[in-house]
N, C-alpha and C positions, 0 to 999 in steps of 0.2 A: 504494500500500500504506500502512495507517495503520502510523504509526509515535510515536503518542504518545496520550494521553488527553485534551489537549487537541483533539487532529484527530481525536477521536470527538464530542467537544462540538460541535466544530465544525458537524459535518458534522449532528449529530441535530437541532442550533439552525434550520440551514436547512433541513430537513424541515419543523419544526414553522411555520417564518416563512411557507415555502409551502403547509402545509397549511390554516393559518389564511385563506389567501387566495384558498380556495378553496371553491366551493359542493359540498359535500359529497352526492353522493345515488347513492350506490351502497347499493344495499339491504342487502348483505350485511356494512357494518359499520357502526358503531356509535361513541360517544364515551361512555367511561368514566368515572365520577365520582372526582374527586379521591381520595375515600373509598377507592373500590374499587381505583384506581391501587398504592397504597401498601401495602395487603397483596400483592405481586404482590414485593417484596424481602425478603422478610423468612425466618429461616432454613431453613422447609420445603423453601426450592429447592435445598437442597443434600441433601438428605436422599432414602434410599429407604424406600415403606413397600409393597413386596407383598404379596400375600396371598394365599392358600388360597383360592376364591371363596364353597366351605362355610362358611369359618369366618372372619371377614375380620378375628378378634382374634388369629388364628396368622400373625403376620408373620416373613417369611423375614431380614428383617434386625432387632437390638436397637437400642433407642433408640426405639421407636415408642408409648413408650407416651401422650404426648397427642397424637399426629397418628395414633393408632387412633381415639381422643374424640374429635378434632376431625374425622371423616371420616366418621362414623356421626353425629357431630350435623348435619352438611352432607346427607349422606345422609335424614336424615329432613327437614329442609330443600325438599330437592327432591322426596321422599315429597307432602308437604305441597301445597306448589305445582302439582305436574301430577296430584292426585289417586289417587297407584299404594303398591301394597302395596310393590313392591321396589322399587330403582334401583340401577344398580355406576356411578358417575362415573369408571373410568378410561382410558375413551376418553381418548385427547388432541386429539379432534377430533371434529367431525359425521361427517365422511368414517368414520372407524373405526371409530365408531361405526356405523355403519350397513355397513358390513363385517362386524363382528363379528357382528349380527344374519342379514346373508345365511346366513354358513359355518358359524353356530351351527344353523340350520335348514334345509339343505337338506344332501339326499344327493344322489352321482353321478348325472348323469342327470336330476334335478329344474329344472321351468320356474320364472322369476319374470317376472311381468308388471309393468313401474315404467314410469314415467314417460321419454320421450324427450328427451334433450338438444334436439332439434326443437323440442320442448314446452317447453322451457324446464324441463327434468327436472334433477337433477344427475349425473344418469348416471351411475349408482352401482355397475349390473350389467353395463350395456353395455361400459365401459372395462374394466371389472375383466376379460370377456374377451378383453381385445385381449393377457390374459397366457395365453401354451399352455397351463397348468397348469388354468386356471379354464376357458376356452373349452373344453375338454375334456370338462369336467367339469358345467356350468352351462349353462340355456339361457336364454334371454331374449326377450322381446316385448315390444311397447309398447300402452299404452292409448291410445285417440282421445277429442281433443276436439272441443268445438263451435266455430263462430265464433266466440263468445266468447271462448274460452280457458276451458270449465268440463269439464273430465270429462265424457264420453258416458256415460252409466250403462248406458242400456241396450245399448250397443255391448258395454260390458266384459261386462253379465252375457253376453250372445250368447258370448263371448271366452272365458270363465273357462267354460261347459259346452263348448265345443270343443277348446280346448286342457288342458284337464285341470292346471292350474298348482300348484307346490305353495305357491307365496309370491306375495301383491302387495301391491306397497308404495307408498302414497297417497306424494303430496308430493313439493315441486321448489323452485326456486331463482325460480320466477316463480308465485308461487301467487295469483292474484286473489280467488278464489271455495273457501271451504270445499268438499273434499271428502267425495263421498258415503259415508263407511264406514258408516253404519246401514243403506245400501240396500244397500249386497253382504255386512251380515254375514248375513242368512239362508243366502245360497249358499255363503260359507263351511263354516258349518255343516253344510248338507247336502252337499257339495262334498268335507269335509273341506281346506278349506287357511288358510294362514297368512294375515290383513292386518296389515302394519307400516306406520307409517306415519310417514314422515320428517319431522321438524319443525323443521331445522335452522333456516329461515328465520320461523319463526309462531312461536318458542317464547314469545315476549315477547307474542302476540296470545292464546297459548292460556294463557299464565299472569296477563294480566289481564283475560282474561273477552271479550275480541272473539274468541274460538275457540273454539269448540265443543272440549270434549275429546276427543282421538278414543279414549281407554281408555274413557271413558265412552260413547262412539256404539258400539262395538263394537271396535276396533284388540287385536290380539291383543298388540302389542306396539308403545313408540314409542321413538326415537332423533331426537338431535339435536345443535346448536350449543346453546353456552352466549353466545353472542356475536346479531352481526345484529339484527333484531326485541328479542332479548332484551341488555340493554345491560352484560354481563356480560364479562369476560377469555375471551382463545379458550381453547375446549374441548369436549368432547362427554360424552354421557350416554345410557345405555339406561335405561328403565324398564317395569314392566309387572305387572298383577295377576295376572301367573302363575309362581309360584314355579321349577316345571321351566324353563321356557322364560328366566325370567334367569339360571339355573344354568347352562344350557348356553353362553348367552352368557359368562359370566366367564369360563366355562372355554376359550373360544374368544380370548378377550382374553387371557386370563396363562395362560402364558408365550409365546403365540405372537405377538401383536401390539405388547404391550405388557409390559413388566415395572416401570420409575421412569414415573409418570403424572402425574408435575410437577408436587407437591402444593402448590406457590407457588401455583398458578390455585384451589384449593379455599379459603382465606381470602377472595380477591376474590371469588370464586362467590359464598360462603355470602353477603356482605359486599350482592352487589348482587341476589339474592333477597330479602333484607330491605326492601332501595329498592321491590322492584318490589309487597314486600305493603304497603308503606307507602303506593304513588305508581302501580301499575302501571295502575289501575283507570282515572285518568284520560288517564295518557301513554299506555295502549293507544288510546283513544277519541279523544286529538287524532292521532296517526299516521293512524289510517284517517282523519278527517276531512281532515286535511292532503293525504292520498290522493287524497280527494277530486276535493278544490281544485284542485287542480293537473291533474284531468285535463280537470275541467269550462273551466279557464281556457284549456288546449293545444287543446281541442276548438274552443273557441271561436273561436281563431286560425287553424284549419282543419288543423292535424295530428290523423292518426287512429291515436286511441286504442284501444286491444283493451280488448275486455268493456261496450261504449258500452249494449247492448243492457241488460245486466244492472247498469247503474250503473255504469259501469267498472273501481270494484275496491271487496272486505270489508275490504282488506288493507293493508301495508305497502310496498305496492310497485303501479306502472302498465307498463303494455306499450305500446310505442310505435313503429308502422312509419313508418319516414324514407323509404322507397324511392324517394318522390316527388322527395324533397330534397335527399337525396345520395347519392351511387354508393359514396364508400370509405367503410372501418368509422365510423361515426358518432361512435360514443367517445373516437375519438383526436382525431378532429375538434373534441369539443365541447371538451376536455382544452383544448384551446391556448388557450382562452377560459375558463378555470378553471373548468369546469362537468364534475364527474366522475359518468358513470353506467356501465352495463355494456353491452357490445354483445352479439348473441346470441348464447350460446355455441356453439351447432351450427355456426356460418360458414354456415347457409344463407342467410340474409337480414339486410338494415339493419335490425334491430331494435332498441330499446337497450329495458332494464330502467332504471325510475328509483325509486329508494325513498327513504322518509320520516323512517326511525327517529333517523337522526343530526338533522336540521335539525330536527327536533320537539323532541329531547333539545338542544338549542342554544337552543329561547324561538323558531323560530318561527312562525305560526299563519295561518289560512288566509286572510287579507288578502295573507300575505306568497308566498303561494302564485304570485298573481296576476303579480308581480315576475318570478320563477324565468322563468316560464312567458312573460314579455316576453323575458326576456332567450336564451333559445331561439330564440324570434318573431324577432329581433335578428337572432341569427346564421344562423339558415337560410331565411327565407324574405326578409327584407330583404337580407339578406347584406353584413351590415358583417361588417369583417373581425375576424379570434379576438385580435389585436392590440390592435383597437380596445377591445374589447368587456372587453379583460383585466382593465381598471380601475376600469371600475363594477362587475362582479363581485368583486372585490378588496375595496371600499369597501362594499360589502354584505353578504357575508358576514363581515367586518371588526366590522360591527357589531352581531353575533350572538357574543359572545365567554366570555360562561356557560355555565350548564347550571342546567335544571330537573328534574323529578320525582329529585331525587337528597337522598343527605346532606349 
Protein backbone atom coordinates (compact mmCIF):
# COMPACT_ATOMS: atom_id res chain seq x y z
CA UNK A 1 0.00 0.00 0.00
CA UNK A 2 1.46 3.47 -0.94
CA UNK A 3 1.95 5.29 2.00
CA UNK A 4 3.78 8.60 0.95
CA UNK A 5 4.29 10.80 -2.33
CA UNK A 6 7.42 9.92 -2.40
CA UNK A 7 6.41 5.93 -3.00
CA UNK A 8 4.27 7.32 -5.94
CA UNK A 9 7.57 8.99 -7.58
CA UNK A 10 8.89 6.07 -6.95
CA UNK A 11 7.19 3.77 -8.34
CA UNK A 12 5.91 6.05 -11.80
CA UNK A 13 10.08 6.62 -12.05
CA UNK A 14 10.34 2.98 -12.60
CA UNK A 15 7.44 2.61 -15.00
CA UNK A 16 8.88 5.40 -17.05
CA UNK A 17 12.89 3.78 -16.64
CA UNK A 18 11.12 0.47 -18.05
CA UNK A 19 9.03 1.80 -20.55
CA UNK A 20 11.98 3.63 -22.13
CA UNK A 21 13.46 0.32 -22.41
CA UNK A 22 11.22 -0.90 -24.33
CA UNK A 23 10.27 -1.24 -28.16
CA UNK A 24 7.17 0.02 -28.12
CA UNK A 25 4.56 -1.38 -30.98
CA UNK A 26 1.39 -1.91 -29.74
CA UNK A 27 -0.80 -0.14 -32.11
CA UNK A 28 -3.39 1.13 -29.80
CA UNK A 29 -1.11 3.78 -28.18
CA UNK A 30 0.74 6.29 -28.76
CA UNK A 31 3.42 8.98 -27.07
CA UNK A 32 2.27 12.39 -26.38
CA UNK A 33 4.16 15.51 -26.95
CA UNK A 34 5.54 17.38 -24.02
CA UNK A 35 3.14 20.07 -25.33
CA UNK A 36 0.05 18.02 -25.03
CA UNK A 37 1.33 16.31 -21.63
CA UNK A 38 0.87 19.46 -19.76
CA UNK A 39 -2.44 20.67 -20.59
CA UNK A 40 -3.74 17.28 -19.09
CA UNK A 41 -3.07 19.21 -15.20
CA UNK A 42 -4.39 22.19 -15.36
CA UNK A 43 -7.66 23.36 -13.50
CA UNK A 44 -10.41 21.97 -15.90
CA UNK A 45 -9.92 18.48 -14.12
CA UNK A 46 -11.51 19.55 -11.27
CA UNK A 47 -14.35 21.17 -12.72
CA UNK A 48 -17.85 19.94 -14.05
CA UNK A 49 -19.22 21.24 -17.33
CA UNK A 50 -22.61 19.24 -18.53
CA UNK A 51 -24.91 20.09 -20.72
CA UNK A 52 -28.30 20.12 -22.29
CA UNK A 53 -27.18 18.28 -25.69
CA UNK A 54 -29.73 21.04 -27.45
CA UNK A 55 -28.15 23.62 -26.07
CA UNK A 56 -24.59 22.93 -24.92
CA UNK A 57 -24.30 26.85 -23.53
CA UNK A 58 -27.06 25.75 -20.74
CA UNK A 59 -24.79 24.08 -18.35
CA UNK A 60 -26.08 22.38 -15.25
CA UNK A 61 -23.32 23.52 -13.18
CA UNK A 62 -21.86 27.64 -12.75
CA UNK A 63 -18.41 28.46 -13.26
CA UNK A 64 -18.51 27.32 -16.86
CA UNK A 65 -18.34 30.05 -18.57
CA UNK A 66 -14.68 29.74 -20.49
CA UNK A 67 -14.75 25.98 -20.59
CA UNK A 68 -18.25 26.47 -22.58
CA UNK A 69 -15.60 28.69 -25.07
CA UNK A 70 -13.08 26.47 -24.74
CA UNK A 71 -15.20 23.21 -25.65
CA UNK A 72 -17.13 24.79 -28.63
CA UNK A 73 -13.73 26.09 -29.84
CA UNK A 74 -12.26 22.32 -29.41
CA UNK A 75 -15.50 21.28 -31.00
CA UNK A 76 -15.14 23.02 -34.10
CA UNK A 77 -11.53 21.99 -33.97
CA UNK A 78 -12.51 18.50 -34.59
CA UNK A 79 -15.59 19.82 -36.89
CA UNK A 80 -12.58 20.81 -38.99
CA UNK A 81 -10.24 17.86 -38.99
CA UNK A 82 -12.68 14.96 -39.74
CA UNK A 83 -14.66 17.19 -42.03
CA UNK A 84 -18.45 16.85 -40.01
CA UNK A 85 -21.11 19.41 -39.49
CA UNK A 86 -21.59 18.33 -35.76
CA UNK A 87 -19.21 16.50 -33.08
CA UNK A 88 -20.21 16.03 -28.95
CA UNK A 89 -16.46 15.15 -27.41
CA UNK A 90 -17.97 13.77 -24.35
CA UNK A 91 -17.39 10.30 -24.67
CA UNK A 92 -14.59 9.46 -22.33
CA UNK A 93 -13.50 6.90 -24.52
CA UNK A 94 -13.70 5.18 -28.02
CA UNK A 95 -15.59 2.31 -26.39
CA UNK A 96 -18.52 4.95 -25.29
CA UNK A 97 -18.36 6.36 -27.69
CA UNK A 98 -19.29 3.84 -29.87
CA UNK A 99 -21.93 2.66 -27.32
CA UNK A 100 -23.59 5.70 -27.27
CA UNK A 101 -23.89 5.42 -31.01
CA UNK A 102 -25.29 1.68 -30.81
CA UNK A 103 -28.21 2.74 -28.05
CA UNK A 104 -28.69 6.02 -29.72
CA UNK A 105 -29.83 4.12 -32.96
CA UNK A 106 -31.35 1.01 -32.41
CA UNK A 107 -34.77 -0.01 -31.12
CA UNK A 108 -35.76 -3.46 -29.30
CA UNK A 109 -35.20 -6.13 -31.41
CA UNK A 110 -32.88 -4.37 -34.02
CA UNK A 111 -29.74 -6.28 -35.83
CA UNK A 112 -26.17 -4.64 -36.04
CA UNK A 113 -23.75 -6.29 -38.39
CA UNK A 114 -19.77 -5.01 -36.81
CA UNK A 115 -16.91 -6.54 -37.16
CA UNK A 116 -15.80 -9.97 -35.15
CA UNK A 117 -13.26 -9.94 -32.27
CA UNK A 118 -12.05 -13.03 -34.77
CA UNK A 119 -11.51 -10.40 -37.04
CA UNK A 120 -9.70 -8.44 -35.01
CA UNK A 121 -13.14 -6.33 -34.44
CA UNK A 122 -13.26 -4.40 -31.00
CA UNK A 123 -16.21 -6.11 -30.25
CA UNK A 124 -18.30 -3.54 -29.51
CA UNK A 125 -21.92 -5.40 -29.97
CA UNK A 126 -20.80 -8.62 -29.33
CA UNK A 127 -19.60 -8.03 -25.55
CA UNK A 128 -22.15 -5.55 -24.91
CA UNK A 129 -24.48 -8.74 -25.11
CA UNK A 130 -22.86 -10.82 -23.00
CA UNK A 131 -25.10 -8.17 -20.54
CA UNK A 132 -29.15 -9.66 -20.14
CA UNK A 133 -30.30 -6.34 -20.57
CA UNK A 134 -28.60 -5.66 -24.06
CA UNK A 135 -28.64 -9.47 -25.24
CA UNK A 136 -32.36 -9.12 -24.96
CA UNK A 137 -32.74 -6.43 -26.50
CA UNK A 138 -29.89 -6.28 -29.47
CA UNK A 139 -28.99 -8.62 -32.14
CA UNK A 140 -25.76 -9.17 -33.74
CA UNK A 141 -23.73 -10.65 -36.74
CA UNK A 142 -20.56 -10.59 -38.05
CA UNK A 143 -19.02 -9.54 -41.52
CA UNK A 144 -16.49 -11.80 -43.47
CA UNK A 145 -13.23 -11.24 -44.75
CA UNK A 146 -10.83 -12.21 -47.34
CA UNK A 147 -7.49 -13.89 -46.85
CA UNK A 148 -6.24 -10.88 -46.77
CA UNK A 149 -7.94 -9.56 -43.98
CA UNK A 150 -10.06 -6.89 -46.24
CA UNK A 151 -13.88 -6.98 -45.88
CA UNK A 152 -15.87 -9.28 -48.32
CA UNK A 153 -18.01 -6.69 -49.89
CA UNK A 154 -19.82 -8.76 -51.78
CA UNK A 155 -20.54 -11.31 -48.87
CA UNK A 156 -21.91 -8.28 -46.60
CA UNK A 157 -24.09 -6.95 -49.46
CA UNK A 158 -25.48 -10.85 -49.83
CA UNK A 159 -25.72 -10.30 -45.75
CA UNK A 160 -27.34 -6.98 -45.30
CA UNK A 161 -30.55 -8.15 -48.10
CA UNK A 162 -30.98 -11.35 -45.98
CA UNK A 163 -30.71 -10.33 -42.68
CA UNK A 164 -32.41 -7.03 -42.95
CA UNK A 165 -29.94 -5.05 -40.32
CA UNK A 166 -30.71 -1.88 -38.94
CA UNK A 167 -26.89 -0.72 -38.19
CA UNK A 168 -23.25 -1.71 -39.52
CA UNK A 169 -20.54 -0.55 -38.35
CA UNK A 170 -17.17 -0.54 -40.42
CA UNK A 171 -13.84 -0.62 -38.28
CA UNK A 172 -11.75 -2.61 -35.63
CA UNK A 173 -8.64 -2.71 -33.73
CA UNK A 174 -6.70 -4.58 -36.68
CA UNK A 175 -7.63 -2.44 -39.76
CA UNK A 176 -5.19 -3.13 -42.66
CA UNK A 177 -7.10 -2.05 -45.62
CA UNK A 178 -9.64 0.86 -45.92
CA UNK A 179 -13.08 -0.05 -45.74
CA UNK A 180 -15.64 -0.30 -48.36
CA UNK A 181 -18.57 2.26 -47.13
CA UNK A 182 -19.16 3.90 -50.72
CA UNK A 183 -19.81 0.25 -51.94
CA UNK A 184 -22.73 -0.43 -49.38
CA UNK A 185 -23.86 3.13 -49.02
CA UNK A 186 -26.20 2.52 -52.12
CA UNK A 187 -27.95 -0.56 -50.17
CA UNK A 188 -28.13 1.53 -47.25
CA UNK A 189 -30.10 3.74 -48.82
CA UNK A 190 -32.32 1.49 -50.58
CA UNK A 191 -32.17 -0.89 -47.54
CA UNK A 192 -32.88 1.95 -45.27
CA UNK A 193 -30.00 1.36 -42.58
CA UNK A 194 -27.57 2.88 -40.50
CA UNK A 195 -23.34 2.70 -41.52
CA UNK A 196 -21.18 3.94 -38.49
CA UNK A 197 -18.01 3.56 -38.69
CA UNK A 198 -15.60 3.01 -35.98
CA UNK A 199 -12.30 4.83 -36.19
CA UNK A 200 -10.94 4.44 -32.84
CA UNK A 201 -7.68 3.15 -34.30
CA UNK A 202 -7.35 5.28 -38.09
CA UNK A 203 -8.32 8.57 -36.45
CA UNK A 204 -4.71 9.93 -36.93
CA UNK A 205 -4.76 8.11 -40.70
CA UNK A 206 -8.04 9.80 -41.47
CA UNK A 207 -7.18 13.10 -40.14
CA UNK A 208 -3.82 13.29 -42.16
CA UNK A 209 -5.08 12.33 -45.37
CA UNK A 210 -3.86 8.39 -45.44
CA UNK A 211 -7.87 7.63 -44.85
CA UNK A 212 -10.34 8.10 -46.85
CA UNK A 213 -13.04 9.93 -44.87
CA UNK A 214 -15.78 7.77 -44.24
CA UNK A 215 -18.56 10.80 -43.75
CA UNK A 216 -17.36 11.62 -46.96
CA UNK A 217 -17.59 7.97 -48.71
CA UNK A 218 -20.98 7.76 -47.26
CA UNK A 219 -20.75 6.68 -43.20
CA UNK A 220 -23.95 7.92 -41.66
CA UNK A 221 -22.08 8.56 -38.61
CA UNK A 222 -18.32 8.06 -37.10
CA UNK A 223 -17.00 7.41 -33.47
CA UNK A 224 -13.66 7.07 -32.17
CA UNK A 225 -10.39 7.40 -29.82
CA UNK A 226 -8.73 10.54 -29.59
CA UNK A 227 -5.43 8.45 -28.70
CA UNK A 228 -3.72 5.31 -30.81
CA UNK A 229 -3.14 6.35 -34.67
CA UNK A 230 -4.20 9.79 -33.50
CA UNK A 231 -1.31 10.97 -30.88
CA UNK A 232 -3.66 12.64 -28.61
CA UNK A 233 -4.70 12.09 -24.47
CA UNK A 234 -7.38 9.09 -24.02
CA UNK A 235 -10.66 9.85 -25.04
CA UNK A 236 -13.59 9.56 -27.41
CA UNK A 237 -15.67 11.48 -29.99
CA UNK A 238 -18.90 11.19 -32.12
CA UNK A 239 -19.25 13.01 -35.08
CA UNK A 240 -21.59 13.24 -38.08
CA UNK A 241 -23.24 15.58 -40.87
CA UNK A 242 -26.58 14.65 -39.54
CA UNK A 243 -27.81 16.91 -37.02
CA UNK A 244 -30.85 14.30 -35.60
CA UNK A 245 -28.76 11.49 -35.43
CA UNK A 246 -25.96 13.50 -33.04
CA UNK A 247 -28.83 14.69 -31.13
CA UNK A 248 -29.89 11.40 -30.40
CA UNK A 249 -26.48 10.47 -29.49
CA UNK A 250 -25.89 13.36 -26.71
CA UNK A 251 -28.89 12.46 -25.48
CA UNK A 252 -27.98 8.82 -25.17
CA UNK A 253 -24.53 10.17 -23.48
CA UNK A 254 -25.83 12.60 -20.75
CA UNK A 255 -27.17 11.70 -18.36
CA UNK A 256 -26.83 8.14 -18.84
CA UNK A 257 -23.21 7.22 -19.64
CA UNK A 258 -21.61 10.13 -18.97
CA UNK A 259 -22.22 13.33 -16.90
CA UNK A 260 -18.06 15.16 -15.67
CA UNK A 261 -16.40 14.02 -19.31
CA UNK A 262 -12.85 15.00 -17.82
CA UNK A 263 -12.41 18.31 -19.47
CA UNK A 264 -8.55 18.08 -18.52
CA UNK A 265 -8.35 15.66 -21.98
CA UNK A 266 -10.03 18.70 -24.11
CA UNK A 267 -6.89 21.23 -23.66
CA UNK A 268 -4.54 18.20 -24.61
CA UNK A 269 -7.08 17.30 -27.43
CA UNK A 270 -7.51 20.70 -28.94
CA UNK A 271 -3.41 21.06 -28.02
CA UNK A 272 -2.58 17.83 -30.25
CA UNK A 273 -5.02 18.49 -33.28
CA UNK A 274 -3.14 21.52 -33.95
CA UNK A 275 0.22 19.19 -34.06
CA UNK A 276 -1.59 16.98 -36.35
CA UNK A 277 -2.76 20.19 -38.90
CA UNK A 278 0.68 21.34 -38.57
CA UNK A 279 2.62 17.63 -38.98
CA UNK A 280 -0.12 15.13 -39.44
CA UNK A 281 0.32 15.10 -43.35
CA UNK A 282 3.80 13.79 -43.19
CA UNK A 283 3.64 11.54 -39.67
CA UNK A 284 0.57 9.87 -41.24
CA UNK A 285 2.73 8.80 -44.54
CA UNK A 286 5.90 7.69 -42.51
CA UNK A 287 3.53 5.32 -40.05
CA UNK A 288 2.18 3.48 -43.18
CA UNK A 289 5.59 3.49 -44.79
CA UNK A 290 7.04 2.25 -41.50
CA UNK A 291 4.15 -0.30 -41.82
CA UNK A 292 5.44 -1.07 -44.48
CA UNK A 293 8.83 -1.90 -43.77
CA UNK A 294 8.48 -3.85 -41.34
CA UNK A 295 6.24 -6.26 -42.90
CA UNK A 296 8.30 -6.43 -46.04
CA UNK A 297 11.60 -7.12 -43.60
CA UNK A 298 9.27 -10.16 -41.37
CA UNK A 299 8.21 -11.45 -44.72
CA UNK A 300 11.54 -11.70 -45.75
CA UNK A 301 12.72 -13.74 -42.80
CA UNK A 302 9.99 -16.16 -43.41
CA UNK A 303 7.12 -15.01 -40.91
CA UNK A 304 3.78 -14.68 -42.47
CA UNK A 305 2.35 -11.67 -42.69
CA UNK A 306 -1.64 -11.09 -43.26
CA UNK A 307 -2.64 -8.95 -46.29
CA UNK A 308 0.80 -10.09 -48.38
CA UNK A 309 -1.56 -10.23 -51.32
CA UNK A 310 -2.79 -6.62 -51.07
CA UNK A 311 0.69 -5.01 -49.94
CA UNK A 312 0.32 -6.17 -46.44
CA UNK A 313 -1.04 -3.11 -44.89
CA UNK A 314 -2.68 1.03 -45.82
CA UNK A 315 -2.27 1.28 -42.30
CA UNK A 316 -0.91 1.76 -38.90
CA UNK A 317 -0.62 -1.55 -37.93
CA UNK A 318 0.54 -5.46 -39.51
CA UNK A 319 -1.01 -8.93 -38.69
CA UNK A 320 1.16 -11.42 -37.86
CA UNK A 321 0.57 -15.60 -37.49
CA UNK A 322 3.31 -17.10 -35.17
CA UNK A 323 1.43 -20.53 -35.12
CA UNK A 324 4.44 -21.83 -36.74
CA UNK A 325 6.78 -20.48 -33.80
CA UNK A 326 5.16 -20.71 -30.93
CA UNK A 327 2.33 -22.48 -29.12
CA UNK A 328 1.66 -20.00 -25.92
CA UNK A 329 0.37 -16.35 -26.22
CA UNK A 330 3.03 -14.62 -28.24
CA UNK A 331 2.81 -11.22 -26.57
CA UNK A 332 4.00 -12.37 -23.22
CA UNK A 333 6.44 -14.20 -24.86
CA UNK A 334 7.86 -11.27 -26.83
CA UNK A 335 7.34 -8.90 -23.53
CA UNK A 336 10.37 -10.77 -21.79
CA UNK A 337 12.45 -9.40 -24.43
CA UNK A 338 11.16 -5.82 -24.28
CA UNK A 339 9.30 -6.06 -27.55
CA UNK A 340 5.45 -5.12 -26.76
CA UNK A 341 2.63 -5.88 -29.21
CA UNK A 342 -0.89 -7.31 -28.93
CA UNK A 343 -1.98 -10.85 -29.15
CA UNK A 344 -5.34 -11.79 -30.67
CA UNK A 345 -7.82 -10.68 -28.93
CA UNK A 346 -10.42 -13.47 -29.71
CA UNK A 347 -7.86 -16.21 -27.90
CA UNK A 348 -8.51 -18.11 -31.04
CA UNK A 349 -5.15 -18.18 -32.52
CA UNK A 350 -1.16 -16.84 -32.02
CA UNK A 351 -1.66 -13.82 -33.73
CA UNK A 352 -0.07 -10.70 -32.56
CA UNK A 353 -1.08 -7.11 -33.99
CA UNK A 354 2.15 -4.92 -34.36
CA UNK A 355 1.70 -1.08 -34.86
CA UNK A 356 3.72 1.99 -35.89
CA UNK A 357 2.36 5.10 -34.55
CA UNK A 358 4.54 5.32 -31.30
CA UNK A 359 8.10 4.29 -32.87
CA UNK A 360 7.35 6.79 -35.82
CA UNK A 361 6.35 9.58 -33.22
CA UNK A 362 9.83 8.54 -31.45
CA UNK A 363 12.21 9.41 -35.17
CA UNK A 364 12.07 6.04 -36.29
CA UNK A 365 12.03 5.24 -40.19
CA UNK A 366 12.08 2.57 -42.34
CA UNK A 367 15.96 1.58 -42.36
CA UNK A 368 15.01 1.01 -38.63
CA UNK A 369 12.31 -1.13 -39.54
CA UNK A 370 14.68 -3.77 -40.61
CA UNK A 371 16.31 -3.91 -36.95
CA UNK A 372 12.72 -4.47 -35.05
CA UNK A 373 12.16 -7.18 -37.56
CA UNK A 374 15.87 -8.80 -36.67
CA UNK A 375 15.23 -8.62 -33.42
CA UNK A 376 11.85 -10.90 -33.62
CA UNK A 377 14.00 -13.01 -36.27
CA UNK A 378 16.34 -13.32 -32.93
CA UNK A 379 13.84 -14.43 -30.70
CA UNK A 380 11.64 -16.82 -32.41
CA UNK A 381 13.08 -18.59 -35.04
CA UNK A 382 16.85 -18.60 -33.86
CA UNK A 383 15.65 -18.76 -30.44
CA UNK A 384 18.06 -16.90 -28.32
CA UNK A 385 16.63 -16.57 -25.34
CA UNK A 386 14.13 -13.16 -24.14
CA UNK A 387 17.08 -12.64 -21.49
CA UNK A 388 19.58 -12.45 -23.89
CA UNK A 389 17.88 -10.44 -26.32
CA UNK A 390 16.67 -7.86 -23.28
CA UNK A 391 19.63 -5.70 -23.81
CA UNK A 392 20.00 -4.85 -27.29
CA UNK A 393 16.45 -4.19 -27.24
CA UNK A 394 17.06 -1.87 -24.36
CA UNK A 395 20.06 -0.19 -26.06
CA UNK A 396 17.98 0.52 -29.15
CA UNK A 397 15.17 1.75 -28.22
CA UNK A 398 17.21 3.79 -25.77
CA UNK A 399 18.24 5.48 -28.46
CA UNK A 400 15.09 6.76 -29.87
CA UNK A 401 14.50 9.11 -26.87
CA UNK A 402 12.48 12.33 -28.75
CA UNK A 403 9.73 12.83 -30.47
CA UNK A 404 8.98 14.32 -33.83
CA UNK A 405 5.95 15.74 -35.89
CA UNK A 406 5.02 17.45 -32.51
CA UNK A 407 5.53 21.14 -30.69
Amino acid sequence: MLKSTREIDNLLRKHDVYREGCLNLIASENFASPKVRSYLSGDFGNRYGCYETIDPSEREYTGNKYIYEFEMETQELVKDVFKAKYADLRPIGGHMAGMSVVLALLEPGDLVIEVNLADWGHGLVGPMCQIRQFDETIKVEYMKFTKDREVDIESLKKQVRELNPKLVIFGGSGTLFQEPVRELRPLADELDFYIAYDAAHVTGLIASGQFKNPLDEGADIMFGSTHKSFPGPQGGFVVSNNKELIIKVGNTLSPSLVTSHHLNRLPAFAASILEMQAFGKEYGQQIVNNSRALAVALDKYGFNVMGKNKGFSDSHLILLDLSEFIDEAPAKYLEKAGILVSDDFSGGAPEVRIGTPEVTRRGYKEKDMEQIALFIKRLLIDKESPEKLLNDVGDFARSFSGIEYSF
